[in-house]
NUVOSE-28858 format. One record per residue (C-alpha): residue number from 0; x, y, z. Coordinates in nm, 4 decimals, always signed. Example, Ala and Ser with C-alpha at 12.3 -4.5 7.8 and 13.67 -1.06 7.14 Angstrom:
% residues 2
resi,px,py,pz
0,+1.2300,-0.4500,+0.7800
1,+1.3670,-0.1060,+0.7140
% end
This chain:
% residues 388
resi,px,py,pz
0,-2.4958,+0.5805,+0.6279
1,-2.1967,+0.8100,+0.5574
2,-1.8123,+0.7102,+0.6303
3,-1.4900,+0.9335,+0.5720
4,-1.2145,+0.7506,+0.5453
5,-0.8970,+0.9750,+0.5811
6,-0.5296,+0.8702,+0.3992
7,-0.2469,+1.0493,+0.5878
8,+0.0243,+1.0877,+0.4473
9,+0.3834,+1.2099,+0.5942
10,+0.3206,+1.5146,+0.3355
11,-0.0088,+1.4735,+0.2767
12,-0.3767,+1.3874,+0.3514
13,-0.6661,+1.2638,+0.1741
14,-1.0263,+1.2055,+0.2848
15,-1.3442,+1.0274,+0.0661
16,-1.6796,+1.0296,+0.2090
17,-1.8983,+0.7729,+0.0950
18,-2.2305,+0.6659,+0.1313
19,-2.1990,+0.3074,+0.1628
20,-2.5791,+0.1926,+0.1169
21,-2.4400,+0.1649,-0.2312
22,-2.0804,+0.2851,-0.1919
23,-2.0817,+0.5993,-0.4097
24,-1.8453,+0.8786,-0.3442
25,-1.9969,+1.2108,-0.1961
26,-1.6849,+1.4390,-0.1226
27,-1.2920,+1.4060,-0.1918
28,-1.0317,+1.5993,-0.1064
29,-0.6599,+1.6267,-0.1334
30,-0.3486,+1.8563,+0.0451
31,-0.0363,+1.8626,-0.0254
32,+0.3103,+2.0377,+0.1077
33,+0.1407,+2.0225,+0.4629
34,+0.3816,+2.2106,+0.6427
35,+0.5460,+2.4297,+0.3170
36,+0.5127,+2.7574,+0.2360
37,+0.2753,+2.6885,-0.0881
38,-0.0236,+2.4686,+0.0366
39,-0.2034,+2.2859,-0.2210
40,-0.5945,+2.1594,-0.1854
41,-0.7908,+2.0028,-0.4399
42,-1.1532,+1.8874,-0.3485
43,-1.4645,+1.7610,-0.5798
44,-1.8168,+1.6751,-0.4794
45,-2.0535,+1.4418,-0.6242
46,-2.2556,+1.7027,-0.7970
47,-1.9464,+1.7779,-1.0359
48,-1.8714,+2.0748,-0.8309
49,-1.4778,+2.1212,-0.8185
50,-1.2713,+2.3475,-0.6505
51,-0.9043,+2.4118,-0.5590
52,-0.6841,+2.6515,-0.2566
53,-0.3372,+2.7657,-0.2979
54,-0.2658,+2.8990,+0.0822
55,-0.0364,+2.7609,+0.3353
56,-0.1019,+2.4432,+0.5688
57,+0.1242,+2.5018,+0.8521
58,+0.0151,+2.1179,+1.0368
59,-0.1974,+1.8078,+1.0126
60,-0.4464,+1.9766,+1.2112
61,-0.5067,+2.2615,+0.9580
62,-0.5327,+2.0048,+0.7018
63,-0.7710,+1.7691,+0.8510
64,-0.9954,+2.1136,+0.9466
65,-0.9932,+2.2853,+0.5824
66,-1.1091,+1.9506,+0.4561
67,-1.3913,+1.9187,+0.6843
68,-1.5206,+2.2892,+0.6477
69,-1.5025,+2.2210,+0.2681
70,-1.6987,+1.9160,+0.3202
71,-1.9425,+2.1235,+0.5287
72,-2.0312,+2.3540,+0.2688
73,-2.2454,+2.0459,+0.1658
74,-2.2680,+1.7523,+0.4090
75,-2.3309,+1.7821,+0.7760
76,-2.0556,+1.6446,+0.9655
77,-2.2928,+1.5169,+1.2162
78,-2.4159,+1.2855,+0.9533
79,-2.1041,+1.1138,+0.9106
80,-2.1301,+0.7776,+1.1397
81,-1.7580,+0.7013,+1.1743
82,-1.3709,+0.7732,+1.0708
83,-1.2253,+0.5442,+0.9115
84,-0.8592,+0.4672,+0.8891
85,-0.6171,+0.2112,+0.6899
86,-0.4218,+0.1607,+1.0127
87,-0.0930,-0.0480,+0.9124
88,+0.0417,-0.2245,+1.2160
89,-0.0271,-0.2699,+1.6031
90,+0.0695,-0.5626,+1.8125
91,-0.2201,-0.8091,+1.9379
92,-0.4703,-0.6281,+1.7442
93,-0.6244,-0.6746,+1.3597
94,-0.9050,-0.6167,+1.1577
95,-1.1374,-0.3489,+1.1955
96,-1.1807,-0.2302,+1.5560
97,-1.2481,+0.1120,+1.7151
98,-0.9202,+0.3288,+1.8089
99,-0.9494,+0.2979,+2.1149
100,-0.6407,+0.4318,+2.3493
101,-0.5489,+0.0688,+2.4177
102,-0.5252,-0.0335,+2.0287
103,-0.2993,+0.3375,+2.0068
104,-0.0814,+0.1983,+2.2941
105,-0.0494,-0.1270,+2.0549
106,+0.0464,+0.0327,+1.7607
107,+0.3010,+0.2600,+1.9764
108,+0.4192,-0.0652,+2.0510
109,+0.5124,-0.1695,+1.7141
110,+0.5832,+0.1438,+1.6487
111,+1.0179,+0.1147,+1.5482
112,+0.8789,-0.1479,+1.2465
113,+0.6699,+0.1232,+1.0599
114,+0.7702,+0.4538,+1.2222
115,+0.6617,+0.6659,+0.9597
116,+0.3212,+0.5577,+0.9097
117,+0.2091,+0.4864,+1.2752
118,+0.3243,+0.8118,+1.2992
119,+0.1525,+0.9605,+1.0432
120,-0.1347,+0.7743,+1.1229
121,-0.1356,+0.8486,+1.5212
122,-0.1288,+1.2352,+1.4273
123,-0.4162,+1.2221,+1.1879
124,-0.5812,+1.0073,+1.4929
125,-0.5708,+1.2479,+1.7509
126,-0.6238,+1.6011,+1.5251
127,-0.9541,+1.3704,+1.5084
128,-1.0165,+1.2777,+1.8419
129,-0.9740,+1.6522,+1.8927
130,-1.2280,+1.8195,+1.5995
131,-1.4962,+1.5609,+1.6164
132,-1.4644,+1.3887,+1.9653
133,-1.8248,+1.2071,+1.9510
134,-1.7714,+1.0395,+1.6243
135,-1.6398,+0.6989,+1.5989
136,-1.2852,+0.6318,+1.4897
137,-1.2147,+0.2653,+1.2890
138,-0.9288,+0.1448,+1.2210
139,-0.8950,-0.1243,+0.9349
140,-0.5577,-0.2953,+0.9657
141,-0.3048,-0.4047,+0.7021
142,-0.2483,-0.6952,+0.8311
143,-0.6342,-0.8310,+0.8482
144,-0.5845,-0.9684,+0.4854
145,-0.2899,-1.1923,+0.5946
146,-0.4713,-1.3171,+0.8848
147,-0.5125,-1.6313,+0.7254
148,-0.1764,-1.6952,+0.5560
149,-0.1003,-2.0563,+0.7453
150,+0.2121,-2.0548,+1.0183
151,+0.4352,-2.2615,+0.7620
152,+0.4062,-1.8957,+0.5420
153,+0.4719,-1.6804,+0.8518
154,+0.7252,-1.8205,+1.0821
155,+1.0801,-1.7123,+1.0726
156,+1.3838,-1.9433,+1.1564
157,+1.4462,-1.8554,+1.5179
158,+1.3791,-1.9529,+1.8438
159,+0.9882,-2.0382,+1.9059
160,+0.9929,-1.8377,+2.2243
161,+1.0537,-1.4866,+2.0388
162,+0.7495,-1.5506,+1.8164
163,+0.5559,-1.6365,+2.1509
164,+0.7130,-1.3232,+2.3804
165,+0.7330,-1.0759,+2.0786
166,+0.5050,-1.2249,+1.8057
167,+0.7976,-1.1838,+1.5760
168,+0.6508,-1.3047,+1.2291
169,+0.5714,-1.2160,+0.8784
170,+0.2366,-1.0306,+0.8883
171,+0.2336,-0.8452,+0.5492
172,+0.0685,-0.5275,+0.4082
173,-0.0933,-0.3385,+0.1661
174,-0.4115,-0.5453,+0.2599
175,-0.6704,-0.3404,+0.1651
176,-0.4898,-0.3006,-0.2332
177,-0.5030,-0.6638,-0.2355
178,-0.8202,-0.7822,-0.0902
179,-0.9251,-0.5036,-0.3672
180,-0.7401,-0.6559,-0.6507
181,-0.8723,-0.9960,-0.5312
182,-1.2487,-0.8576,-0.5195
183,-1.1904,-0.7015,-0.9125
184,-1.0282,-1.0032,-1.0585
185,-1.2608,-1.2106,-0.9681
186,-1.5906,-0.9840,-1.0631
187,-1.4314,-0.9406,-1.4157
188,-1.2099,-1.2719,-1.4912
189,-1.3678,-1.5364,-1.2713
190,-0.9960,-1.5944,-1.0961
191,-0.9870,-1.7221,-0.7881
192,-0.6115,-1.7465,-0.7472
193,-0.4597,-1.4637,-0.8370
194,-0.0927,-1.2790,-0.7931
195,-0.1477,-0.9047,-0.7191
196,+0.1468,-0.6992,-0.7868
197,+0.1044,-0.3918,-0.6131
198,+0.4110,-0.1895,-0.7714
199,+0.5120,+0.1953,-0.6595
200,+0.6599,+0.3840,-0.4152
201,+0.5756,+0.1222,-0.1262
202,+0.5660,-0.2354,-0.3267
203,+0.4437,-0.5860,-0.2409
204,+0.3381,-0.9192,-0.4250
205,+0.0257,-1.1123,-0.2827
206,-0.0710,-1.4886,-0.3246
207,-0.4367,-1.4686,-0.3267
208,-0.7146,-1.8033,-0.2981
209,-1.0502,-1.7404,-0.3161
210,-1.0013,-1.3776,-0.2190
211,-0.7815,-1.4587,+0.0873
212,-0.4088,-1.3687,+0.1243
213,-0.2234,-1.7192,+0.1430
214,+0.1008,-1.5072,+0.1119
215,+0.2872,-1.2155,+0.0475
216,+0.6707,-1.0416,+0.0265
217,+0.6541,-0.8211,+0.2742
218,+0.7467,-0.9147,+0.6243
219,+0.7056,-0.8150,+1.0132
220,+0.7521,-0.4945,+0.8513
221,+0.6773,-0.3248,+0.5360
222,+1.0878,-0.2987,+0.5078
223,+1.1157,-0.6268,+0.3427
224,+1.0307,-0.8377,+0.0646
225,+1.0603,-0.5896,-0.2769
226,+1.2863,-0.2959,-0.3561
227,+1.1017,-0.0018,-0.2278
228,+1.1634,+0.3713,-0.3559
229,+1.3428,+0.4191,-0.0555
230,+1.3283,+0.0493,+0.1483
231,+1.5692,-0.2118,+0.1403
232,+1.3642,-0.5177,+0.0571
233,+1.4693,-0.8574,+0.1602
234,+1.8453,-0.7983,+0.2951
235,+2.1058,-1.0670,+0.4618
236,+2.0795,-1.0034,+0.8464
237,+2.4537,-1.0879,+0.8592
238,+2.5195,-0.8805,+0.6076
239,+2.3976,-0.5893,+0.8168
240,+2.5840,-0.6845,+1.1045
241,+2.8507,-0.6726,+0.8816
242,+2.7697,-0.3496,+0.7380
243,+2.7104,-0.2362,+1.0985
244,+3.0773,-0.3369,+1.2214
245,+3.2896,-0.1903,+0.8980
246,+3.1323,+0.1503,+0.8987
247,+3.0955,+0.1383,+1.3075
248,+2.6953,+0.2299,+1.2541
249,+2.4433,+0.2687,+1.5342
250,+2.1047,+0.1645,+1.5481
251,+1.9385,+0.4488,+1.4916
252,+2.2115,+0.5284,+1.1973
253,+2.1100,+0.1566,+1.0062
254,+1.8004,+0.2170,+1.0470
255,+1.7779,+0.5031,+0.8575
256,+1.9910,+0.3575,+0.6065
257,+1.7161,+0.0731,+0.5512
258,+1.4378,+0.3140,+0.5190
259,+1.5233,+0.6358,+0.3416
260,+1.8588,+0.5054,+0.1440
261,+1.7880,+0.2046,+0.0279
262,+1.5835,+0.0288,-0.2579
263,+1.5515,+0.1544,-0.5659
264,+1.6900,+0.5251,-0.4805
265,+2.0566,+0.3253,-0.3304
266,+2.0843,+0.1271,-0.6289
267,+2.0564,+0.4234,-0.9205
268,+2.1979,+0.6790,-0.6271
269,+1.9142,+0.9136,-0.8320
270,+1.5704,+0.9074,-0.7296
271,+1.3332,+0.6026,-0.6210
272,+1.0444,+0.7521,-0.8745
273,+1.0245,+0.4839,-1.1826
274,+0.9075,+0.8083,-1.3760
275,+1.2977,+0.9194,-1.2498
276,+1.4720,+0.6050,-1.3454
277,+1.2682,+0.5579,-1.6665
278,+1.4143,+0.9469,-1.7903
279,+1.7566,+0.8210,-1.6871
280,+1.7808,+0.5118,-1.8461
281,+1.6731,+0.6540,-2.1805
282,+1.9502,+0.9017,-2.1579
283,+2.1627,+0.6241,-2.0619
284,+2.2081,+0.6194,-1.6872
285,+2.3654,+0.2656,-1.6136
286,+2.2853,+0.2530,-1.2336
287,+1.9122,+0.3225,-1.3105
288,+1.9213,+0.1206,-1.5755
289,+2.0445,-0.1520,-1.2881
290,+1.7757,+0.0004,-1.0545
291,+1.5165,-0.0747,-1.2917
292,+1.6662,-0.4436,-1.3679
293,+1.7221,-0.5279,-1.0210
294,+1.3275,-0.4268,-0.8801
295,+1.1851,-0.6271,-1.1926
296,+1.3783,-0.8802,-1.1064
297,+1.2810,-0.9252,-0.7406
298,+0.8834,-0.9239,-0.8688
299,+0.9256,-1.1979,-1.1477
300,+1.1278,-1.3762,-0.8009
301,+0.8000,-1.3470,-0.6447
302,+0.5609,-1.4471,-0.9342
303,+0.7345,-1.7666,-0.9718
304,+0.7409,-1.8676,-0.6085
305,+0.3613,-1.7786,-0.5873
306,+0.2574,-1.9819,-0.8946
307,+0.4465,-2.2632,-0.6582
308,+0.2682,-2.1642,-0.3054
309,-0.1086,-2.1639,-0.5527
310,-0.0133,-2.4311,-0.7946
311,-0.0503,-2.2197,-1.0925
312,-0.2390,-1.8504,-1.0848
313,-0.5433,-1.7733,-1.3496
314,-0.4600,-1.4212,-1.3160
315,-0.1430,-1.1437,-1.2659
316,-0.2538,-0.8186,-1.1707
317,-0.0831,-0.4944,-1.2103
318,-0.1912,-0.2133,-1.0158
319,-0.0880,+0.0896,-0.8019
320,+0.1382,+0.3723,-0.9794
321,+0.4162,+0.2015,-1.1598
322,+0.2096,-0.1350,-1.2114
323,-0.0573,+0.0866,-1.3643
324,+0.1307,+0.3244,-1.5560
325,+0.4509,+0.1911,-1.6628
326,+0.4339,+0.0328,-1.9810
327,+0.8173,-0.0867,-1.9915
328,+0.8065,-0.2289,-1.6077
329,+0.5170,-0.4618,-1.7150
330,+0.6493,-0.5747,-2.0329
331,+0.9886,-0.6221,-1.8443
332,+0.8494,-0.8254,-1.5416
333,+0.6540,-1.0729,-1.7699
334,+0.9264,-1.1425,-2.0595
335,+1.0540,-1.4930,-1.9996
336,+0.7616,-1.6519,-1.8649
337,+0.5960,-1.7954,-2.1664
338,+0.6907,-2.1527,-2.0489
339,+0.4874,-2.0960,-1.7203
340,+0.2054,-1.9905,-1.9835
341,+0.2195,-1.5689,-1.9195
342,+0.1885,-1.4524,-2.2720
343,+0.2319,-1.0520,-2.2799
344,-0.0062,-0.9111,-2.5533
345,+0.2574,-0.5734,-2.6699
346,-0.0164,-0.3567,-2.8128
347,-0.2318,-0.3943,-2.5210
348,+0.0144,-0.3334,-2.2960
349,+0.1349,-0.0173,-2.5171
350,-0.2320,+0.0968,-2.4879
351,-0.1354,+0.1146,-2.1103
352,-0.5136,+0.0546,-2.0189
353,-0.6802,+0.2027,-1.7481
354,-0.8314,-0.1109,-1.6590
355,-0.8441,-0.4462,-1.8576
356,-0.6068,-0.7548,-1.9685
357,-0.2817,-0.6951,-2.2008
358,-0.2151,-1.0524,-2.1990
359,-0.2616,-1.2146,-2.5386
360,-0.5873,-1.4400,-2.6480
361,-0.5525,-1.7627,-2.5192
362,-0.2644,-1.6608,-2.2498
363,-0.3104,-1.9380,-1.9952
364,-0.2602,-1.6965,-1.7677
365,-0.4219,-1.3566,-1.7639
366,-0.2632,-1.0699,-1.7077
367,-0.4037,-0.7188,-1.5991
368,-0.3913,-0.4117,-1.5338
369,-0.6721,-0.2963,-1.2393
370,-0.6512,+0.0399,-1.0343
371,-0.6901,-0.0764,-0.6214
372,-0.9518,+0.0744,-0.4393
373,-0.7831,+0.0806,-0.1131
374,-1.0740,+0.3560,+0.0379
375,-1.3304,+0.1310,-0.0662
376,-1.2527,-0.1378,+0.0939
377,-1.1977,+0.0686,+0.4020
378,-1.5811,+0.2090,+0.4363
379,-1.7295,-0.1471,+0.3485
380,-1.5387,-0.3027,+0.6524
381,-1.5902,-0.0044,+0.8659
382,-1.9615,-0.0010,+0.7775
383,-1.9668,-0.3949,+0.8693
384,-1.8206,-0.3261,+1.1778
385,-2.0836,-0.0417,+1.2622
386,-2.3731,-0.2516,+1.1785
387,-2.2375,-0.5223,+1.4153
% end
């Protein structure tokens, strides 16, 4: 059986086909700039065969299409058995289901709590819908990890009815990077409760048991918990309201505020790229330097409250771009835990693996560095749900 799982991105779009009778990867592809002047595709098959296309993308659609006929050049399309997509949010609905046009209306729904990627996500849907209309679409949701984080975890602090009308609650994301990171550590550590930092331009932490979610930072919407590039993070609601009445700001005006002027780029007023803020601060950049400070901050926040919520962890993971590339962000999140028993190993975390621990030998607590697999755990749940 063959899946394609496609990644859209508000820029962007990426597509892996696997065969999932024992998950290898036939096809990838990647474009860039949709929409710019300069398109950029990259694509690679299985064989070793590489190849790359500098020409314009004027829309999703013409993305989505040059993919397909690339893949066609070795694949049948009519041998793929489904889509599959890492949906993020839709109200009443989780897990993996079919896209139907009532689970659409849901995530149109909950659409004004993650407008950019339902609607990134919707777009890629129906260019879909439209090139391959008898193949299956699936939809994996990011919140079908948390499903099983326990009300106590999930409930805000305001009147029962709203979570009853509006099913106003914590939900959390990234589910697929975590459920990933939980899979890994436990194939190559034995850890069963783990603490996945998932750390780049969208960041969460995740309280993992037994390969379960049990909690994570991120809220009803992926605006909360961390500094994001571009996100707020957790934020005062009375100190919006406040914000709202001194600078006499609408809606529509806060909201952008909270989404594309926030997090790590309001802090440093530079960029919300820890590649960015990494340049600055060497030259000596104080408000990247507080940047920097404030987002390592907010994780070691999180560590400690999740070595609470699991009663100690066996293993910290590290993964997505800045948790798997930046060597200083690591070694800065971890310093002044020894007492909790996380014991930073420098040269292995100088090494910057690609994958393996940089704690030291006989750390109580391991710490890693694994790339997530997000795709992969896509096309496993997408092929359950086809053979069911």
């Amino acid at each position: 059986m063959r899946i394609l799982i496609a990644n859209p991105g508000s820029t962007s779009y990426k597509c892996k086909l696997y065969d999932v009778a024992d998950m290898t990867t036939l096809f990838q592809a990647t474009v860039e700039r949709i929409g710019d002047a300069t398109g950029i595709t990259t694509w690679s098959f299985d064989d070793g065969t590489k190849g790359s296309l500098d020409a314009p993308v004027p829309d999703y659609r013409s993305a989505v299409k040059r993919t397909l006929d690339t893949l066609q050049t070795k694949y049948r399309i009519d041998d793929v058995a489904a889509i599959g997509f890492k949906t993020v949010l839709a109200k009443g609905v989780t897990g993996c289901v079919e896209l139907t046009e009532g689970v659409l209306r849901a995530m149109e729904e909950y659409r004004p709590l993650a407008p950019v990627h339902t609607d990134v996500y919707v777009k890629a849907i129906s260019v879909f819908k439209e090139l391959l209309p008898s193949t299956p679409l699936v939809g994996l949701f990011e919140t079908h990890f948390h499903a099983g984080v326990p009300p106590q975890a999930y409930l805000y602090g305001i009147p029962y009815e709203y979570y009853e009308k509006h099913g106003i609650r914590k939900y959390g994301f990234h589910g697929a990077s975590h459920r990933y990171i939980g899979m890994r550590a436990k194939e190559l550590y034995g850890a069963t409760k783990v603490i996945s930092c998932h750390l780049g331009g969208s960041s969460s932490v995740c309280a993992i048991r037994d390969g379960w979610s049990v909690d994570s930072s991120m809220g009803m919407s992926p605006q909360s918990g961390l500094l994001n590039a571009k996100r707020v993070g957790d934020f005062d609601p009375y100190a919006l309201l406040y914000l709202m009445e001194k600078e006499h700001l609408s809606v529509k005006q806060v909201g952008d505020i909270l989404m594309s002027r926030g997090g790590v780029y309001g802090i440093s007023g530079t960029s919300g790229d820890f590649r960015d803020i990494e340049q600055a601060m060497a030259k000596g950049d104080v408000r990247a330097k507080l940047a920097f400070e404030t987002f390592a901050y907010y994780v070691k926040r999180y560590i400690g409250e999740y070595l609470a919520i699991l009663n100690g962890a066996e293993c910290i993971v590290f993964t997505a771009g800045a948790g798997q590339k930046s060597v200083l962000l690591r070694k800065t999140i971890a310093s002044g835990m020894e007492n909790l028993g996380i014991l930073l190993d420098d040269d292995k975390n100088r090494q910057n693996p690609a994958e393996g621990l940089i704690s030291r030998e006989g750390s109580p607590v391991k710490l890693a560095v694994i790339p997530t697999n997000e795709e992969y755990v896509v096309a496993n749940e997408v092929r359950k749900f086809l053979e069911h």
